[in-house]
C-alpha positions as a Markdown table, in Angstrom:
| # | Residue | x | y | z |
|---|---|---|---|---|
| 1 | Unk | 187.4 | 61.8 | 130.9 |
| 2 | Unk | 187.2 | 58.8 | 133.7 |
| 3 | Unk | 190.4 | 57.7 | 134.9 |
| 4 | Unk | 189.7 | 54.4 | 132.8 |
| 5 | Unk | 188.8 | 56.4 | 129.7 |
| 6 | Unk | 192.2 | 57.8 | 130.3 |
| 7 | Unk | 193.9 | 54.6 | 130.7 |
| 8 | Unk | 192.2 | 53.1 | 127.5 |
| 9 | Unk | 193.5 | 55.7 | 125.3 |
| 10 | Unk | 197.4 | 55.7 | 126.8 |
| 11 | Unk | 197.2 | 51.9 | 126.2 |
| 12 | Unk | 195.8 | 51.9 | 122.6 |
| 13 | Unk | 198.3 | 54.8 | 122.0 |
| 14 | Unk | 201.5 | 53.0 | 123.2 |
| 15 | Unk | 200.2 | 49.6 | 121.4 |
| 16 | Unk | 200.0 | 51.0 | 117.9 |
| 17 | Unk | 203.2 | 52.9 | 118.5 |
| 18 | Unk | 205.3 | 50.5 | 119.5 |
| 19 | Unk | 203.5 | 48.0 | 116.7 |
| 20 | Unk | 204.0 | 50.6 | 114.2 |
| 21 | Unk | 207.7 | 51.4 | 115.0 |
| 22 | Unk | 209.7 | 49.8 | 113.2 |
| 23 | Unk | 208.2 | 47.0 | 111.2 |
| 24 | Unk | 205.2 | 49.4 | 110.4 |
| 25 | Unk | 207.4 | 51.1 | 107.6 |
| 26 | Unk | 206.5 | 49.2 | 104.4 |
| 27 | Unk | 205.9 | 52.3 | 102.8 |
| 28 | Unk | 209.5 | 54.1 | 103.6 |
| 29 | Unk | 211.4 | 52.0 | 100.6 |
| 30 | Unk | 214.4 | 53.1 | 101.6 |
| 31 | Unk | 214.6 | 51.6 | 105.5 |
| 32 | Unk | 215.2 | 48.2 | 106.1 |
| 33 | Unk | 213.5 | 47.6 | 108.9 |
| 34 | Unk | 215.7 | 44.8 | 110.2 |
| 35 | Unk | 218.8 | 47.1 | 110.6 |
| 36 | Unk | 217.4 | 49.2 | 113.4 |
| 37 | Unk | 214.9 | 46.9 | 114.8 |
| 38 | Unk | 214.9 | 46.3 | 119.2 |
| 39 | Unk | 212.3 | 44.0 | 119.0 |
| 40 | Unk | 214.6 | 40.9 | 117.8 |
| 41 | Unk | 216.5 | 39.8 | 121.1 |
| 42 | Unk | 214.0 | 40.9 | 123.7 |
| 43 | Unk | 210.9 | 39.2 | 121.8 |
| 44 | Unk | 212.7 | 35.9 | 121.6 |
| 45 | Unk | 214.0 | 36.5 | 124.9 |
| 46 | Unk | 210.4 | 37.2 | 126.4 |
| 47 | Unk | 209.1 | 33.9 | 124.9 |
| 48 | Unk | 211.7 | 31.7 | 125.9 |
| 49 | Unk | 211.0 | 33.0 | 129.5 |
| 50 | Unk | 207.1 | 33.4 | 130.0 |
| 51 | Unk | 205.8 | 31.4 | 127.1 |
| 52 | Unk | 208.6 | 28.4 | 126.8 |
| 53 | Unk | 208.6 | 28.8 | 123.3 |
| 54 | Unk | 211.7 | 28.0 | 121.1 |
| 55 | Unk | 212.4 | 29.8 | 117.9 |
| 56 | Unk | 214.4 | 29.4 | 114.9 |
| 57 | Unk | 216.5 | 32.6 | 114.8 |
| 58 | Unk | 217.4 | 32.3 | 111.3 |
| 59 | Unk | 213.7 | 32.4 | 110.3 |
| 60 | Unk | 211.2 | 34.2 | 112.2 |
| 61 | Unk | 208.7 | 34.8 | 109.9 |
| 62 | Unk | 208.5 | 38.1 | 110.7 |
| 63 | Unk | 204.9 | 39.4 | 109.7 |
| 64 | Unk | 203.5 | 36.2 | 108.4 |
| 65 | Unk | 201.5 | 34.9 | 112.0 |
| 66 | Unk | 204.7 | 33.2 | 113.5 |
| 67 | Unk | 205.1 | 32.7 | 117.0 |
| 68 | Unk | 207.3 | 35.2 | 116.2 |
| 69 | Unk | 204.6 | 37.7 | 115.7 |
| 70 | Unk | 202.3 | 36.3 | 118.7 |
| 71 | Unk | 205.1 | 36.8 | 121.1 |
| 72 | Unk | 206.1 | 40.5 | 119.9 |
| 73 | Unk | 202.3 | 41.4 | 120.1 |
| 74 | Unk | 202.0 | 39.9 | 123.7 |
| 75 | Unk | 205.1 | 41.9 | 124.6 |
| 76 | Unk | 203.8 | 45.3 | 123.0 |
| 77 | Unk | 199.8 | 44.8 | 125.4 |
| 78 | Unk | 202.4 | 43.9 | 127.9 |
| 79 | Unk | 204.7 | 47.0 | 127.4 |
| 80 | Unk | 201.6 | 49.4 | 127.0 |
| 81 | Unk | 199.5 | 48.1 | 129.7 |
| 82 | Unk | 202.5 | 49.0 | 132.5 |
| 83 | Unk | 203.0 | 52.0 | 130.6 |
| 84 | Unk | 199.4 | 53.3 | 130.4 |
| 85 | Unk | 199.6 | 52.5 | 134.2 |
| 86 | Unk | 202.5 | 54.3 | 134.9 |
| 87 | Unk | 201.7 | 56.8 | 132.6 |
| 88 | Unk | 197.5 | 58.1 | 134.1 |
| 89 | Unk | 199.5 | 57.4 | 138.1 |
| 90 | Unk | 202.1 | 60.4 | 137.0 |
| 91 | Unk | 199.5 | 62.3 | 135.1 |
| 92 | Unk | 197.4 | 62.0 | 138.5 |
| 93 | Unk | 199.9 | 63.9 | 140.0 |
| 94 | Unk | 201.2 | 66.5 | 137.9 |
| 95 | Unk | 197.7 | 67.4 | 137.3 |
| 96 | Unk | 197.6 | 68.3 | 133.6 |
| 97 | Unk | 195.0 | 67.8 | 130.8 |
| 98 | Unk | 196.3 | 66.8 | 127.7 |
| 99 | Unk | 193.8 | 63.7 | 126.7 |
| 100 | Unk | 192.8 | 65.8 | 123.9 |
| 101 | Unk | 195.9 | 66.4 | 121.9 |
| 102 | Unk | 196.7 | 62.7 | 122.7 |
| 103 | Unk | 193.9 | 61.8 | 121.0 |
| 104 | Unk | 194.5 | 64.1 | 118.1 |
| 105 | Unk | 198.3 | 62.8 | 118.0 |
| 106 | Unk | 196.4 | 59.2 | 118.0 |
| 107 | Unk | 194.4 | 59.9 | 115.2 |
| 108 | Unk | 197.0 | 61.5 | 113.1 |
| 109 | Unk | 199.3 | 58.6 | 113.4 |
| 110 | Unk | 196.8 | 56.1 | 112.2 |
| 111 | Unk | 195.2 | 58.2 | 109.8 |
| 112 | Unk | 199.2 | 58.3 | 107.7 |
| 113 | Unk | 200.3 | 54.8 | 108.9 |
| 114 | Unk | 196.8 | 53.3 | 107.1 |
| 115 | Unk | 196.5 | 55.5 | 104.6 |
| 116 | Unk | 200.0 | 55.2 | 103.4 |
| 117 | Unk | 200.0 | 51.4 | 103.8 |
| 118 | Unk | 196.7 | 50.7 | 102.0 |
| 119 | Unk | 197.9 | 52.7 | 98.9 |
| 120 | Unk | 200.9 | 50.8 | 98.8 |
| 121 | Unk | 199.0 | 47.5 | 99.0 |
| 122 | Unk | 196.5 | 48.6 | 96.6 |
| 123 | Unk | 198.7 | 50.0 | 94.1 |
| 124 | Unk | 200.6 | 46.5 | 94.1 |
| 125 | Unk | 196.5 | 45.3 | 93.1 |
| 126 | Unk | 196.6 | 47.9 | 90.6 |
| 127 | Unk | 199.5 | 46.8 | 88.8 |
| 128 | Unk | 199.2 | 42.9 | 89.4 |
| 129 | Unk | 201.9 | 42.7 | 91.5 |
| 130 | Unk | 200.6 | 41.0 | 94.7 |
| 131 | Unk | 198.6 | 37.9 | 93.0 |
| 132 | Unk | 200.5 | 38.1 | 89.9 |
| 133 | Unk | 198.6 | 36.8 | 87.0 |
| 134 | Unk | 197.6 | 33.2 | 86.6 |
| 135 | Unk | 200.3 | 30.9 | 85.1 |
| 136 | Unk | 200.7 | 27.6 | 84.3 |
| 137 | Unk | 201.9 | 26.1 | 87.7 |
| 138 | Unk | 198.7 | 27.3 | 88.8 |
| 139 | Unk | 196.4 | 26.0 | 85.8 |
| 140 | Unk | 198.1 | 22.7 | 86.3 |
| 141 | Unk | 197.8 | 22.1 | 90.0 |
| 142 | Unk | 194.7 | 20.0 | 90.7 |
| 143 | Unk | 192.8 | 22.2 | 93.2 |
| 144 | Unk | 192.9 | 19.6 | 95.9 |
| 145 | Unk | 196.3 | 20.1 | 96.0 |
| 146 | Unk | 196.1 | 23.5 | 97.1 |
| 147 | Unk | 196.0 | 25.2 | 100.4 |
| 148 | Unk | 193.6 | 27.5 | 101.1 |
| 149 | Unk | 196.1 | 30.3 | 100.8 |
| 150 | Unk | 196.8 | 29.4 | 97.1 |
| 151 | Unk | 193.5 | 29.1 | 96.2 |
| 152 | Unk | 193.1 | 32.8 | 97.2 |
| 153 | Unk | 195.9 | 34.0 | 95.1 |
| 154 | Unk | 194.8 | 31.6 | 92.2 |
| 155 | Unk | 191.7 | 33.0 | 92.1 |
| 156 | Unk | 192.5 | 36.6 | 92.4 |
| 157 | Unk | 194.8 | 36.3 | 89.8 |
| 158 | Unk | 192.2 | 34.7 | 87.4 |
| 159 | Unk | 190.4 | 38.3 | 87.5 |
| 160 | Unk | 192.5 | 41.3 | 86.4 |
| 161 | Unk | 189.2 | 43.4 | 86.9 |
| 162 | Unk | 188.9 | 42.2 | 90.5 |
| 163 | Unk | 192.1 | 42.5 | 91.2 |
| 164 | Unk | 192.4 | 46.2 | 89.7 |
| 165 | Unk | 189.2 | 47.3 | 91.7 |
| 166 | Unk | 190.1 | 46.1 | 95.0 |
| 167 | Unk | 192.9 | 47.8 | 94.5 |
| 168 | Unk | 191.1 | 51.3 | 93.4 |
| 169 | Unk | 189.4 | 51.3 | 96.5 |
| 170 | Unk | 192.2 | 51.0 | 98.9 |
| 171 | Unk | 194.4 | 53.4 | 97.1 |
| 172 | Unk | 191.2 | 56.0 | 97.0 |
| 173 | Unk | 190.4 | 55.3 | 100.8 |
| 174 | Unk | 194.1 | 55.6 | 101.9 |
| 175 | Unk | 194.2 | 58.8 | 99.9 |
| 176 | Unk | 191.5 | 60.0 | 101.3 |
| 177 | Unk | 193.0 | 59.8 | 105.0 |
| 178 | Unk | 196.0 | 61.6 | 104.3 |
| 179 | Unk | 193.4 | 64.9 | 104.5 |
| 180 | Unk | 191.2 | 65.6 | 107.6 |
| 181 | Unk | 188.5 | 66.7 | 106.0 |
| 182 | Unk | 187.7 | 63.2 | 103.7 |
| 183 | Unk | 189.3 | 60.8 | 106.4 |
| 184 | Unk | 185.4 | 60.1 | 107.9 |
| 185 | Unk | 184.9 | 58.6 | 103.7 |
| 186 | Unk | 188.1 | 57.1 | 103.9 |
| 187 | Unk | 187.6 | 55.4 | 106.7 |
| 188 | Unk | 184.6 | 54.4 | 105.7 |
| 189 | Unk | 185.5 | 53.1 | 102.4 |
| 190 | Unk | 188.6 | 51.3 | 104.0 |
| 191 | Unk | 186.2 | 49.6 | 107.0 |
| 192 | Unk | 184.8 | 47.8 | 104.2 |
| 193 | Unk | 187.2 | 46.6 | 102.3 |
| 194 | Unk | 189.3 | 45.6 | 105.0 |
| 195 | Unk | 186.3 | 44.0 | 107.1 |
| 196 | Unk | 186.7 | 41.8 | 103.1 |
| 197 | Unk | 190.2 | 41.1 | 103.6 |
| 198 | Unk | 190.0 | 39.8 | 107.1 |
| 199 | Unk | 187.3 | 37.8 | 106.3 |
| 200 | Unk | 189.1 | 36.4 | 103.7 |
| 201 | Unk | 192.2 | 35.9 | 105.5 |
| 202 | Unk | 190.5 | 34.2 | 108.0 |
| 203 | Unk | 188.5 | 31.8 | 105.9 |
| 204 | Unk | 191.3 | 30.8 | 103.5 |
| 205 | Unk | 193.7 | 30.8 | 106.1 |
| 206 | Unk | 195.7 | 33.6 | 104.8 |
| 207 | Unk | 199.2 | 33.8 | 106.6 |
| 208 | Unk | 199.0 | 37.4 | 107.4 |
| 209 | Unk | 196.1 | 37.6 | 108.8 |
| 210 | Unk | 197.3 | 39.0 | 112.3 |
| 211 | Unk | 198.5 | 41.8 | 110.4 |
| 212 | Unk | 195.3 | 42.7 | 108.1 |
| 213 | Unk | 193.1 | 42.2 | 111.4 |
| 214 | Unk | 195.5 | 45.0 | 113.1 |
| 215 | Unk | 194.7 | 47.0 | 110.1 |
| 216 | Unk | 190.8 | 46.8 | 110.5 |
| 217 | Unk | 191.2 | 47.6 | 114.6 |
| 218 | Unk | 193.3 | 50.4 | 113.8 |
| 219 | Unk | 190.6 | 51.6 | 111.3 |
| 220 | Unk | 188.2 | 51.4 | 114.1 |
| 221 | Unk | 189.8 | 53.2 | 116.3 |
| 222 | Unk | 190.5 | 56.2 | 114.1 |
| 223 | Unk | 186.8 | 56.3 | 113.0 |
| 224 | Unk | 185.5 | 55.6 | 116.3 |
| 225 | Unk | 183.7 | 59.5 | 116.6 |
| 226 | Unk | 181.9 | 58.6 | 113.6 |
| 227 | Unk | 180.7 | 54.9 | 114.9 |
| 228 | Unk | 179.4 | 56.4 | 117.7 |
| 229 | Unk | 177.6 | 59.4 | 115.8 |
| 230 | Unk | 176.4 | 56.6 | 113.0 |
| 231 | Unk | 175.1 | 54.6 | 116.5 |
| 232 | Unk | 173.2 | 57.3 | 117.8 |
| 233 | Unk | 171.7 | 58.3 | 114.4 |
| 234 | Unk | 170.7 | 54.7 | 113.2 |
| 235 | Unk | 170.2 | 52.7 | 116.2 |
| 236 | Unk | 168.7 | 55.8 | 118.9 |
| 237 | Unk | 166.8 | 57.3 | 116.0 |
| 238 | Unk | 168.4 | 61.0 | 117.5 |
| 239 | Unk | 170.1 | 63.8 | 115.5 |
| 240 | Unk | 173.9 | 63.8 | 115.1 |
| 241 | Unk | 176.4 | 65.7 | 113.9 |
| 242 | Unk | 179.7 | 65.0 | 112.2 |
| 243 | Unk | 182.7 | 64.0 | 113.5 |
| 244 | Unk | 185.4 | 66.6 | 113.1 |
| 245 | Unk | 189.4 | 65.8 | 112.3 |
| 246 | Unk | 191.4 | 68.4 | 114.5 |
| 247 | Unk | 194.5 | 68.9 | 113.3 |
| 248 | Unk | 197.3 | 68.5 | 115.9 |
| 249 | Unk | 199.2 | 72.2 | 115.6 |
| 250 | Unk | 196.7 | 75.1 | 115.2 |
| 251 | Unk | 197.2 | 78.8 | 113.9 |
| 252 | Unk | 198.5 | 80.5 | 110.3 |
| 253 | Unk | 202.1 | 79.8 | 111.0 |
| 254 | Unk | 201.4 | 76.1 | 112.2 |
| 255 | Unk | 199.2 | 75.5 | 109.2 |
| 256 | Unk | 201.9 | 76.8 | 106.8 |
| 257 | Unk | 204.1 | 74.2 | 108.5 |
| 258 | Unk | 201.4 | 71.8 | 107.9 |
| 259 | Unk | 201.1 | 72.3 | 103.8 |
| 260 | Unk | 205.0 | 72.1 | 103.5 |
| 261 | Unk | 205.4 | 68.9 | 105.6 |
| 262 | Unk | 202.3 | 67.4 | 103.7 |
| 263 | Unk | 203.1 | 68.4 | 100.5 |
| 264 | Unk | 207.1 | 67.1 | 101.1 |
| 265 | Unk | 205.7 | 63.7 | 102.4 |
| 266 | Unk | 203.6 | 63.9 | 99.3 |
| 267 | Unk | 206.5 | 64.5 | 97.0 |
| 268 | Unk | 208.6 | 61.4 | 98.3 |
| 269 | Unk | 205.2 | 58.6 | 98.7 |
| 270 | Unk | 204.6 | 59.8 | 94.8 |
| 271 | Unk | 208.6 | 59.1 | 93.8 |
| 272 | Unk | 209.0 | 56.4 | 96.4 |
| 273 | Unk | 206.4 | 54.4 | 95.4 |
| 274 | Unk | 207.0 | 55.1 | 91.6 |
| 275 | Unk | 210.0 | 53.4 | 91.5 |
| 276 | Unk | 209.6 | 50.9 | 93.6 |
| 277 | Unk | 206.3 | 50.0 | 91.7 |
| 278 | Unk | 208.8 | 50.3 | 88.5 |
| 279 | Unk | 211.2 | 48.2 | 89.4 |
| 280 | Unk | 208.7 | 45.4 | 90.6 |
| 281 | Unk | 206.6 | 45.7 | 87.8 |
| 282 | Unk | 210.1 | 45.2 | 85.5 |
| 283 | Unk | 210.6 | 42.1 | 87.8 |
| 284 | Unk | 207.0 | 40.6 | 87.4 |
| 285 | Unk | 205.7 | 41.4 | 84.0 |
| 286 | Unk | 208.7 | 41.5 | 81.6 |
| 287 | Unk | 206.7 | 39.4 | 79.5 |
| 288 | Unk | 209.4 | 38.8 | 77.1 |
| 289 | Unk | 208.9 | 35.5 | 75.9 |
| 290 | Unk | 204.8 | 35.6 | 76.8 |
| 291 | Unk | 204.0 | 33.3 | 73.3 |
| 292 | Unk | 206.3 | 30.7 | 74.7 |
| 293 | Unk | 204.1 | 30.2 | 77.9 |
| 294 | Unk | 203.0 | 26.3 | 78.1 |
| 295 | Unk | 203.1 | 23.1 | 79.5 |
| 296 | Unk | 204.7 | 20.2 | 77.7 |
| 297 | Unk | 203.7 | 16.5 | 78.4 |
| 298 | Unk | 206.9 | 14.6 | 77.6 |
| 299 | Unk | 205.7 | 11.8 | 75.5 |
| 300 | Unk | 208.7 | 10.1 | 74.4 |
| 301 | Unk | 212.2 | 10.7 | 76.9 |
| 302 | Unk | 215.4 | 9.4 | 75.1 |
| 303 | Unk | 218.3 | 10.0 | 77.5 |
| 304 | Unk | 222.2 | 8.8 | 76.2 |
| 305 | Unk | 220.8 | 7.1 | 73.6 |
| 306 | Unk | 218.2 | 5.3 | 75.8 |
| 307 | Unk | 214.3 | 5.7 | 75.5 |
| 308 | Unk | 212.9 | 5.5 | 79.0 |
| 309 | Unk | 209.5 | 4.6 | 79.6 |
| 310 | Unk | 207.1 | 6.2 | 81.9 |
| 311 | Unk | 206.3 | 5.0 | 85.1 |
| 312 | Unk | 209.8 | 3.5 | 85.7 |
| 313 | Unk | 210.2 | 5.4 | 89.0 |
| 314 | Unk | 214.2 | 6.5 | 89.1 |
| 315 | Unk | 214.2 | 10.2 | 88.7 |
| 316 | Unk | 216.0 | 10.0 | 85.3 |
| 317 | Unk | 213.3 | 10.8 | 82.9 |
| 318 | Unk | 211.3 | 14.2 | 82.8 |
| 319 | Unk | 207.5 | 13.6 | 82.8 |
| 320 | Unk | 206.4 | 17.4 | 82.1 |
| 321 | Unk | 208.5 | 20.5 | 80.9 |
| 322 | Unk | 206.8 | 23.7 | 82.1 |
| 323 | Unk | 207.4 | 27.3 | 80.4 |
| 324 | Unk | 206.4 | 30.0 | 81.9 |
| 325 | Unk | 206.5 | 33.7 | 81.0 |
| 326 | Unk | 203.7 | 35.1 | 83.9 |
| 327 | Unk | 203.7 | 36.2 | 87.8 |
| 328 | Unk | 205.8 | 36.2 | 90.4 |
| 329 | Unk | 208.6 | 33.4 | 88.3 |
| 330 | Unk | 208.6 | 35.0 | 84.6 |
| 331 | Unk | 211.4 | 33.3 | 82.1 |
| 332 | Unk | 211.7 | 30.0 | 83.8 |
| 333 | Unk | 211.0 | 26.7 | 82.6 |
| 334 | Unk | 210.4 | 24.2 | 85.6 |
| 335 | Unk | 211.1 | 20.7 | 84.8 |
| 336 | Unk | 209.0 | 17.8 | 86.2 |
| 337 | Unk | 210.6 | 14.4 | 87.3 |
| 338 | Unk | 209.0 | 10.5 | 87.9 |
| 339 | Unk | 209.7 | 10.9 | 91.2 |
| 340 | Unk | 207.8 | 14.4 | 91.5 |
| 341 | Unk | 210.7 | 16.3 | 92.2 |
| 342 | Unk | 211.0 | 19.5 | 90.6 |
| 343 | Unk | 213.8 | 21.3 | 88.8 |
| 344 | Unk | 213.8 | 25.6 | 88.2 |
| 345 | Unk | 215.9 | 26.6 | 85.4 |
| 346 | Unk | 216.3 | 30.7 | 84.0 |
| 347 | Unk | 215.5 | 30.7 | 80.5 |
| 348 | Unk | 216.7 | 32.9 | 77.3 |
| 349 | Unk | 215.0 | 32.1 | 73.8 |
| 350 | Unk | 216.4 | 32.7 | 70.6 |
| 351 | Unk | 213.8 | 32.3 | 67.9 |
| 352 | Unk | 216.3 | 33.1 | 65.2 |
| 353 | Unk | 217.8 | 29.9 | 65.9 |
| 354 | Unk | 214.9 | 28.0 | 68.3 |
| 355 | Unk | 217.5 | 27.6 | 71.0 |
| 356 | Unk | 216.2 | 27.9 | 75.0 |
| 357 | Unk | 219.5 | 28.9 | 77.0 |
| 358 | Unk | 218.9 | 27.3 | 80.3 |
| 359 | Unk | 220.9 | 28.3 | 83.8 |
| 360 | Unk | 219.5 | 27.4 | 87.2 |
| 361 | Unk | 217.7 | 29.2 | 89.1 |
| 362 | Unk | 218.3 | 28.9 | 92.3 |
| 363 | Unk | 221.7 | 27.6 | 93.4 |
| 364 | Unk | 225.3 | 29.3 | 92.7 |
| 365 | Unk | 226.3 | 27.0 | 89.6 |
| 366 | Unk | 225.4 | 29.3 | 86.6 |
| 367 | Unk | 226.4 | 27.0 | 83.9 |
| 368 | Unk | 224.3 | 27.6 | 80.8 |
| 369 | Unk | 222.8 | 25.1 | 79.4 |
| 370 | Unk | 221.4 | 24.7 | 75.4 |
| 371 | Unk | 218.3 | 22.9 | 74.1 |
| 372 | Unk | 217.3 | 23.4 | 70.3 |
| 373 | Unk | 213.3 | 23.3 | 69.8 |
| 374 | Unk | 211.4 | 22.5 | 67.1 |
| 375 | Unk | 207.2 | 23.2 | 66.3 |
| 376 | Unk | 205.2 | 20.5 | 64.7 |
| 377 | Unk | 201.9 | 20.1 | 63.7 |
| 378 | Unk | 199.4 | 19.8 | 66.4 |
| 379 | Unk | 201.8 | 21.6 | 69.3 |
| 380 | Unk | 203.9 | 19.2 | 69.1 |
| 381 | Unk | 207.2 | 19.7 | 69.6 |
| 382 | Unk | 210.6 | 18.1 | 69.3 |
| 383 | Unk | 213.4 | 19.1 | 72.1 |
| 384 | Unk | 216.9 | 17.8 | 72.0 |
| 385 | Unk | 220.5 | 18.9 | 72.9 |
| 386 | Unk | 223.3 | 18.3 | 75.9 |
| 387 | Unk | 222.0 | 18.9 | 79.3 |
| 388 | Unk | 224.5 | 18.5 | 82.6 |
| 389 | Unk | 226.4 | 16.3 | 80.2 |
| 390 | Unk | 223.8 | 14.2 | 79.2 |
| 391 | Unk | 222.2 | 13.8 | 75.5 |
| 392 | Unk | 218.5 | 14.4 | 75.6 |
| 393 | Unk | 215.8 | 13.9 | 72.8 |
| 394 | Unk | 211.9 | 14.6 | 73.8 |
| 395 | Unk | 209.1 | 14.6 | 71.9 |
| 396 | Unk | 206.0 | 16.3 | 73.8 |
| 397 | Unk | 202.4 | 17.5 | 73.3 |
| 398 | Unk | 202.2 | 21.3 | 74.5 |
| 399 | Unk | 199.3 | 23.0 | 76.4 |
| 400 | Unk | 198.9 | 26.8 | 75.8 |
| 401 | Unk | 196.9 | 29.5 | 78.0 |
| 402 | Unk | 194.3 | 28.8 | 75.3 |
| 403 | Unk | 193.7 | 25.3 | 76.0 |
| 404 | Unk | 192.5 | 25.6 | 79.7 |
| 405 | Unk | 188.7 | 26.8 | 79.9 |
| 406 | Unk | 189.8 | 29.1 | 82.5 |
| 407 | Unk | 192.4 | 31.4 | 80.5 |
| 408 | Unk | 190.2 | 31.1 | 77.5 |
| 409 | Unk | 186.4 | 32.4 | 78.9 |
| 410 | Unk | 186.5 | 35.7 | 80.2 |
| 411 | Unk | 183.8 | 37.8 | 80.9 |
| 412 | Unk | 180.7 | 38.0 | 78.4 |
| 413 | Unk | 177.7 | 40.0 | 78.8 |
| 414 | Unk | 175.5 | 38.1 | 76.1 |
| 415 | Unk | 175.7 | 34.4 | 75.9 |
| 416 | Unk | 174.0 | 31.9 | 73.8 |
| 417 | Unk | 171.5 | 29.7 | 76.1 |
| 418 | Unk | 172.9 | 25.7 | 76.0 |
């Protein structure tokens, strides 16, 4: 190995190391990552200094392409370029050959870090967690109005199948890393599915794109024996053989300490991620009040007595009210003003007596307050009681996941020519 071969490897080695540690732990639920984390004061420190860069230390936007995340990256190539230097000018010295076992440790890092962070990821795809499932805010918002980002989310949550498979593969590929002997499929699998995601991220301006790209370069890395035995098979037209996983201790007592520390890290990812997954799938898909899922065009608005009009632009009458049961907000009801601001209120039905029990949702006053409902013909619906001291009486016109085209056509195999 050159003496820039060696440096190349002590760099990528340090980079993904220091990257990894800590904010790399998504899949340990029980660390918060913030707690024990040195990056804070010497990141912000290192872009005040050499970038001029000021930074909201309330907000970082840790992980979501901040300058936050640019400067921390800067500081790690930084970090692990002196240290690769530092590290081949001491090695020159003492003489020893280790490159090997570096590698190994290399690969065996990335092959858990991926492999454990792509099942996580894709079982939240699995169960709907990460795009949710398309709700109402979403039917309603004209698509001009959304970012690219949204659009993404809106349209993976339109396809439960989508959504499910994409997540399949992740969790099958990350799987299949955790064992040397598959992690040449795995890798495989994953280098495709993540070359997807980039691409995605990048196109639709996805705001954690710095991190999925990180994901596909580590992918590279780990599988970069087999790019170079697919090069000289496919592109030199010459035999090639396969690229083989080493593992990092050798021997019959080594390998017995192998099995147990697999099988134990085994044993916590599977209860780990089990109740996390429970607990966020209880957060996201209660579904309690799923029937009462709709959106309400307020047609008449009598406030204390007073009918007010539409398009009298003072914030006192509601224009829309919004009920939704779905995603990442389930059992709110989101009310819509004539000046377009927006209010979020916790709901609590009681059919028995057709009363909504409304608190709000963000903001410490809890005060609960009561609205009795009542069905007419054609989903129309009559709404009165005292809300924040104030007598209200709607009549509306309500829209239900059946009424948009885009809840209502799912897949078909056989359709009738028009």
């Amino acid at each position: 190995m050159t003496t820039i071969q060696k440096l190349i490897l002590r760099f990528v080695f340090l980079y993904f190391l220091l990257y990894i540690y800590p904010y790399g732990f998504e899949y340990i639920n029980e660390i918060d990552t913030n707690n024990f984390s040195f990056w804070k004061g010497i990141t912000i420190g290192f872009g005040e200094i050499f970038l001029g860069w000021e930074y909201n230390k309330d907000i970082l936007l840790n992980g979501l392409d901040s300058k936050y995340d640019f400067t921390r990256f800067l500081l790690v190539a930084v970090i692990s370029l002196i240290g690769a230097l530092i590290w081949v000018f001491i090695d020159s010295k003492l003489k020893k050959e280790y490159n090997n076992k570096l590698k190994i440790l290399l690969q065996t890092i990335l092959r858990y870090h991926i492999g454990l962070t792509l099942i996580l990821y894709g079982l939240s795809k699995v169960f709907l967690l990460q795009f949710g499932t398309m709700d109402i805010d979403s039917l309603e918002t004209p698509i001009g109005e959304h970012n690219g980002m949204n659009l993404v989310w809106a349209f993976m949550s339109y396809s439960k199948f989508y959504g499910i498979t994409a997540g399949l593969i992740e969790v099958v590929g990350g799987l299949l890393l955790l064992f040397r002997r598959t992690t040449s499929l795995g890798a495989f699998l994953l280098l495709i599915a993540m070359t997807n995601v980039v691409l995605m991220d990048i196109g639709y301006d996805v705001i954690v794109k710095m991190f999925a790209i990180h994901l596909l370069i580590m992918i590279v890395v780990l599988m970069w024996d087999d790019l170079k035995q697919l090069y000289v098979f496919f592109l030199r037209n010459r035999p090639s053989t396969a690229a083989i996983y080493m593992p990092l201790f050798e021997g019959s007592k080594s390998r017995n300490i192998r099995y147990i520390t697999k099988g134990a890290l085994l044993l916590y990812v599977f209860v780990s991620f089990s109740l996390d997954m429970t607990e966020r799938i209880e957060q996201q898909h209660s579904n309690h009040y799923e029937n009462f899922t709709s959106s309400h065009d307020i047609e008449i608005f009598v406030k204390n007595g007073d009918t007010i009009p539409k398009n009298k632009i003072n914030g006192n009458r509601w224009n829309v009210i919004r009920i939704n049961d779905l995603s990442y907000l389930p059992e709110t009801l989101m009310v819509l003003n004539e000046d377009n601001t927006t209010d979020r209120y916790k709901f609590t039905a009681d059919t028995l007596t057709k009363k909504l029990h409304l608190t709000d949702l963000y903001g410490d006053d809890q005060t609960s307050h009561e609205l009795t409902y009542k069905a007419l013909e054609n989903k129309v619906y009559i709404y009165q009681g005292i809300f924040k001291g104030d007598s209200l009486w709607m009549k509306t016109s309500a829209k239900t996941l059946n009424d948009y085209r885009l809840t209502r056509n799912r897949i078909r195999w056989i359709r009738d020519l028009e």
